[in-house]
N, C-alpha and C positions, 0 to 999 in steps of 0.2 A: 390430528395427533399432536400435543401439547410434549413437549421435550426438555430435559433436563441436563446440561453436561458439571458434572464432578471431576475437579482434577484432582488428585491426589499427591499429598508431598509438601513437605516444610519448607522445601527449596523454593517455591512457591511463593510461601505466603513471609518469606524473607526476603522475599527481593533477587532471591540469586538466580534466578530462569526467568525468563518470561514467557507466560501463558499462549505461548502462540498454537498448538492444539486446538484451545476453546475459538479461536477464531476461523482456523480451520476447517475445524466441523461444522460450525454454526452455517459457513459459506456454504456447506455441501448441501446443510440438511435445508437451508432455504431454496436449492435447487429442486429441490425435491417437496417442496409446498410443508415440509415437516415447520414447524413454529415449534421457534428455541424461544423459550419464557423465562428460564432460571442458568448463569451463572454462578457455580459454586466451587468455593476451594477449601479444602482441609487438610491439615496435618497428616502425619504418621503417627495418628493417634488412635486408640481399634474402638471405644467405646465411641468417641468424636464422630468417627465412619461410618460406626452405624446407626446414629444418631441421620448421619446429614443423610445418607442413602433412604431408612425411612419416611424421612423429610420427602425427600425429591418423589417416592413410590404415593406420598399420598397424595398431590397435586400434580403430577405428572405419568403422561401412558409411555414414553420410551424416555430411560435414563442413561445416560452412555457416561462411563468412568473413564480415566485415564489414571496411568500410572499405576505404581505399586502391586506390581503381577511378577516384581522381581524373586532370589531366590534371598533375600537376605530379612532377618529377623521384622526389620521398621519397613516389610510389602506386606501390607494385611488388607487388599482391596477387595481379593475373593474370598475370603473370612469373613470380613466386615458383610458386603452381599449375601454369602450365604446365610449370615445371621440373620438380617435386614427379612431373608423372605425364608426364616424357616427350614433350612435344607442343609443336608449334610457334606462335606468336599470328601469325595472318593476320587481314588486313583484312577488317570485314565490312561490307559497301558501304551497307545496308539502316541501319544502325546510324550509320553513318559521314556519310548524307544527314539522319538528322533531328539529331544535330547541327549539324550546319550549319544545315537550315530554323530551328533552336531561334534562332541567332544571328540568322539573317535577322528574323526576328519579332518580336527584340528591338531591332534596326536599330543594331547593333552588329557589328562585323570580328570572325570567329574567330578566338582565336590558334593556332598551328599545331599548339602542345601539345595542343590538347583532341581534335584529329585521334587520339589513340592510344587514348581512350578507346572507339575502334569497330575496334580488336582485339581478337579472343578467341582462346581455344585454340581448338587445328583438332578440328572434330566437335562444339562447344561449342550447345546451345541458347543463343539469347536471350534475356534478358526485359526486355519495354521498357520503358521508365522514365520514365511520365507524368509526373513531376517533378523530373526533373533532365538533364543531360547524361550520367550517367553508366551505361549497360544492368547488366542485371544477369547472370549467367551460370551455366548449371548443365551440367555436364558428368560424364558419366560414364564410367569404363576399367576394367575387370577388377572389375566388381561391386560398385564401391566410386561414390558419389556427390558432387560435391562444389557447393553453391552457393553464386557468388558477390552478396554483398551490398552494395552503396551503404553508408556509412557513416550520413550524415545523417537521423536518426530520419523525417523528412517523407516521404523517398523509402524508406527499406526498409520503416517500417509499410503502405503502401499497395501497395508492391511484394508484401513477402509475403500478403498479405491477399489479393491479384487474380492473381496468379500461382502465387506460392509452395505457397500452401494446397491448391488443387486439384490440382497436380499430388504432390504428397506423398499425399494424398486416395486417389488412384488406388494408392498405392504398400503401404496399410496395413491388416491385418485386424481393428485393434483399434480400441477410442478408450477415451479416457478422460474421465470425470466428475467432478467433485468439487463439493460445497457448505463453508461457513465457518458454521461455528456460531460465534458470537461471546458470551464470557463475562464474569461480571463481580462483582467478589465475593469472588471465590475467586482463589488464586493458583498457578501451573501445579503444583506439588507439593499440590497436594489435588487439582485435577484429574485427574492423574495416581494419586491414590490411590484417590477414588472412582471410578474407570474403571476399575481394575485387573483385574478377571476380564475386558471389554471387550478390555483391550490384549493382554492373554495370547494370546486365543483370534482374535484378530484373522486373516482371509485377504484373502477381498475381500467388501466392499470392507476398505481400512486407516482407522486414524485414528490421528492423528499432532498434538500439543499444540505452538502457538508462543506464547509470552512475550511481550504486545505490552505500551505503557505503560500502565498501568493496568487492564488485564483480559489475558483468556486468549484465544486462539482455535484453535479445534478444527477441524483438515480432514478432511473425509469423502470419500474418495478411492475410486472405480468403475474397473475396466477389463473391459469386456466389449464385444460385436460389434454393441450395438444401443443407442440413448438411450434407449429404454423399459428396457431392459433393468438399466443404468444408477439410473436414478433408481429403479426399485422397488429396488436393494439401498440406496442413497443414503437412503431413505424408511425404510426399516425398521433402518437403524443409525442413522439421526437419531430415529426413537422411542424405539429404547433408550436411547441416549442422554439424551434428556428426564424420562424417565423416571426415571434417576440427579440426573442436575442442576437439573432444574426450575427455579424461575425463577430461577437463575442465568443460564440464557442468556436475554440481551435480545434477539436478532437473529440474520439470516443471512446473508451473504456480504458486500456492502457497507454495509449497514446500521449506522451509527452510533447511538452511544449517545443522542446529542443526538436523531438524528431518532423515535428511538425513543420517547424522553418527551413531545415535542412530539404524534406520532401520540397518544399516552396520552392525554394531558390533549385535544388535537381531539376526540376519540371521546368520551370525557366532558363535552364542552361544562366544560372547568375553565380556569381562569387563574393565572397566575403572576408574580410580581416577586420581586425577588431583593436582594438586601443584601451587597456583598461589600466584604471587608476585604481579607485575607493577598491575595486574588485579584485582585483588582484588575482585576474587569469580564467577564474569561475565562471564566467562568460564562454571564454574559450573552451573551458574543460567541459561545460554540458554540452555544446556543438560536439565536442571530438568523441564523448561517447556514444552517439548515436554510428553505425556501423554505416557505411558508404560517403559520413563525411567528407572525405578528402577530396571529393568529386567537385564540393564547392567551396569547403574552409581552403583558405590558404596561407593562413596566416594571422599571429595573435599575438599583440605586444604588451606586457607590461612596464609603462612610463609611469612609476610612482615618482620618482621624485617631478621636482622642474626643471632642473641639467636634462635629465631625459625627455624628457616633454619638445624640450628645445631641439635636443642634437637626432633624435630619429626622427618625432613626427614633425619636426620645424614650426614648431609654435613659436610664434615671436613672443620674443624677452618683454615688448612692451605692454602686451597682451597681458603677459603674467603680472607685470608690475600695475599694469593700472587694474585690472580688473578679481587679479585674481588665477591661482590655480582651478578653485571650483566657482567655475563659471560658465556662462552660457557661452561667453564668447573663446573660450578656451576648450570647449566642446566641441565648439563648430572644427576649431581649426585643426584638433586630435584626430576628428572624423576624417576630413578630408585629408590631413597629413598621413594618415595612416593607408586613404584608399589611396593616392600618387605613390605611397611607396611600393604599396604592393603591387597596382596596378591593377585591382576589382571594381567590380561594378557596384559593391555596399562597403562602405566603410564605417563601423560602427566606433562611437568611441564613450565610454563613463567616467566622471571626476567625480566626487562629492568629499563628504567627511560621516566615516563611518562610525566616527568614535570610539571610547567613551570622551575622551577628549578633543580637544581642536574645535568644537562648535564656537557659537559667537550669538548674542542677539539679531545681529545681520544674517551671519549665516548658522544655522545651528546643526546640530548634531541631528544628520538622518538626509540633510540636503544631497539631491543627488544632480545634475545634469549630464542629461543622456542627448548625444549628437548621433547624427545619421547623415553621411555624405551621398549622393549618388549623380551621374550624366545630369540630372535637371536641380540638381545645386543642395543644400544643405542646410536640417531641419533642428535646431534643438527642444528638448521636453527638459521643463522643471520638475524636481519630484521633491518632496520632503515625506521618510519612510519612517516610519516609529521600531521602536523595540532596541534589540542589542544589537552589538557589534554583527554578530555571525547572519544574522535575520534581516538589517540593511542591507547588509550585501547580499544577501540570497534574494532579495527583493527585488534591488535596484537590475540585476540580473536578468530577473524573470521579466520585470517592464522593458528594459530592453530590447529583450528579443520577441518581446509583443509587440514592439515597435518596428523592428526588419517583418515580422508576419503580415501587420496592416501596412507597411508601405509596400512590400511586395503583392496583396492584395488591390491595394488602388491602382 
C-alpha cells in the first residue's frame, strides 16, 4: 500500500507551524509496513486542493489529509476531497448533534458556521472526535482510500491512535520494526566505513546511518508478518553490528548520552562534580536532567573567569600565566581541584574558546581541553570542535561525558 500525507493550511507553507503531523503519521504508518512515498503541502486554496488531492488519488492507494475540517470559510479539505472523488457532502445528523451537545456543555451559543463541520462525503465513514468539534472522515471509491484529519496535534494523535490504527490494522499483511542504536565517537563516515560489507549485503532487515549533533545513530529496520519474527532479525543485525562498533555505541532508541553515564556511575555506586568553563554549566544541566541524578551528580562549578579558576578549584596562578587558561595543563588541575573540593570519585573539568572571538593561530577558535580526575590520577583530551558558538559547546559537552562513559567502562 503506497501512501500519501497532505497537510493543509497556509500556516504551513509560511513558516508559522511546523509540519509535525506529517512526521507523525509517516512514524505510525511505517509501523504498520504502510510505505509513505509523497509529502505534500498546500494552501487554503479550494481549486489548489483539488488539484493536489487528485494528484496524490492517482499514484497513491491511501491518502491521509490533515487540517482544514475547521467551521470557518478558508476549511475546504472535505470540499476539496469530495470533489477530487466525485461525491456530494450531506449532512450527517449523528455528527451534527454532538456538536451541538459540545456547545451545550460549554454553555455557550453555536455559531452556525460550525454546523458544516457535520458534513461529509456521501458513503463517508466517521470518526469521532473526543476532542474537538471537528469528526474525522475516511472514505473510500475505486480502491483508492482517503482519510480525513483534524489538524490540531491533540485531536489527530488521539484520533489516529483510537481509530485510525485499527482500522488500517485490518487493512495490512506486513509491520514494521526498527530499533536506534545510538553512537558516539565516531562520525557517520567511519561509520559508514566500518559497516561497509554490512551495508553491501544488507536485505531485511536494512540499516541506514543519520548524522545527529554530536554522535551518529544507526536504524535497524524489520518488515516481516510477525513481532517475534521482527525483533529476532532486529537482534541478530544489532550483534553484528556490536560486534564492528563496540563501545562506540552507548545506547538504544531513546536513550541519551546523559542518561547513559548517570546509569554508569549509579551501578558503580561513583560520584561526580564537574568544572566547566568554555561550557558554561551545560555539562551539568544534561547530568541534572536525567531523573535519579542526585544519587551520583554532586556537584557543578562554573570557573569562567581565572580569579575563579584560582580561588575555588586552586589552579595555580603560574599555571595560568605560563601556560594558559585553555590548556591541557590547566585542565588537569580544574579536574582534580574540582574532585578535592567536592570529594567524588570523577572529577570532570572543560576550558576552551568557544568564540566567535578569542581564537589565535596557536589556539583557535573551537579548541577545547577536557580533564578527567580520578583515585588512579589524571587524564586530559585535546579537541578542536568546528561550527558556532552554541554547537562548540554543545559538542565539547557531548565528548566529555563520552569521556566519564569510557573511563567508567575501562
Amino acid at each position: 500500500m503506497k501512501s500519501e500525507i497532505i497537510a493543509v493550511g497556509t500556516e504551513l507553507l509560511l513558516g508559522n507551524i511546523v509540519n509535525s503531523n506529517a512526521q507523525y503519521l509517516s512514524q505510525k504508518l511505517a509501523d504498520l509496513g504502510i510505505d509513505v512515498y509523497y509529502h505534500v503541502v498546500v494552501g487554503d486554496n479550494f481549486r489548489r486542493a483539488v488539484e493536489t488531492v487528485r494528484n496524490a488519488l492517482e499514484r497513491s492507494d491511501l491518502v491521509i489529509t490533515t487540517g482544514g475540517l475547521g467551521p470557518t470559510d478558508d476549511d475546504l479539505t472535505k470540499e476539496a476531497v469530495a470533489e477530487a472523488l466525485g461525491l456530494e457532502l450531506v449532512a450527517h445528523e449523528p455528527s451534527i448533534k454532538r456538536i451541538e451537545d459540545f456547545f451545550r456543555r460549554i454553555d455557550r451559543p453555536m455559531p452556525e458556521s460550525n454546523r458544516k463541520q457535520g458534513y461529509i462525503p456521501a458513503g463517508s465513514m466517521v470518526l469521532e472526535n473526543d476532542n474537538g468539534t471537528a469528526p474525522g472522515i475516511a472514505v473510500e471509491k475505486n480502491g483508492k482510500l482517503v482519510i480525513l484529519l483534524p489538524g490540531p496535534p491533540k485531536e489527530l494523535v488521539p484520533m489516529f491512535h483510537e481509530k485510525v490504527l485499527p482500522y488500517l490494522s485490518k487493512r495490512t499483511e506486513s509491520m514494521i520494526q526498527s530499533r536506534m542504536l545510538r553512537i558516539v565517537g565516531i562520525g557517520e563516515s567511519m561509520v559508514q566505513e566500518m559497516l561497509r560489507e554490512l551495508f553491501e549485503s544488507q536485505t531485511n532487515p536494512t540499516i541506514a546511518p543519520y548524522a545527529k549533533e554530536g554522535e551518529v545513530h544507526l536504524r535497524i529496520t524489520a518488515k516481516t508478518r510477525s513481532e517475534a519474527e521482527g525483533k529476532q532479525l532486529i537482534d541478530e543485525m544489532s550483534e553484528k553490528v556490536q560486534a564492528i562498533l563496540k563501545e562506540n555505541i552507548y545506547g538504544y532508541d531513546d536513550e541519551t548520552l546523559e542518561a547513559c553515564v548517570i546509569k554508569q556511575l549509579l551501578q558503580q555506586k561513583l560520584t561526580i562534580s564537574v568544572a566547566e568553563s568554555c561550557t558554561g554549566g551545560m555539562i551539568a544541566s544534561r547530568l541534572t536532567e536525567v531523573p535519579g541524578a542526585s544519587g551520583s551528580f554532586m556537584n557543578g562549578a562554573i570557573t569562567y573567569s581565572n580569579a575563579s579558576k584560582v580561588k575555588l578549584l586552586n589552579v595555580k596562578e603560574e599555571t595560568l600565566v605560563r601556560f594558559g587558561a585553555v590548556s591541557e595543563e590547566t585542565a588537569a588541575e580544574m579536574a582534580e581541584g574540582i574532585r578535592q573540593l567536592s570529594g567524588t570519585d570523577i572529577g570532570l573539568s572543560v576550558t576552551g574558546i568557544a568564540g566567535p572571538d578569542g581564537g589565535s593561530e596557536e589556539k583557535p577558535v573551537g579548541l577545547c581541553f577536557i580533564g578527567i580526575a580520578t583515585g588512579s590520577g589524571v587524564r586530559t583530551f585535546k579537541h578542536i570542535f568546528m561550527g558556532n558558538r552554541n554547537k562548540i559547546r554543545y559538542n565539547a559537552s557531548t565528548r566529555a561525558l563520552d569521556i566519564v562513559r569510557r573511563t567508567i567502562l575501562q
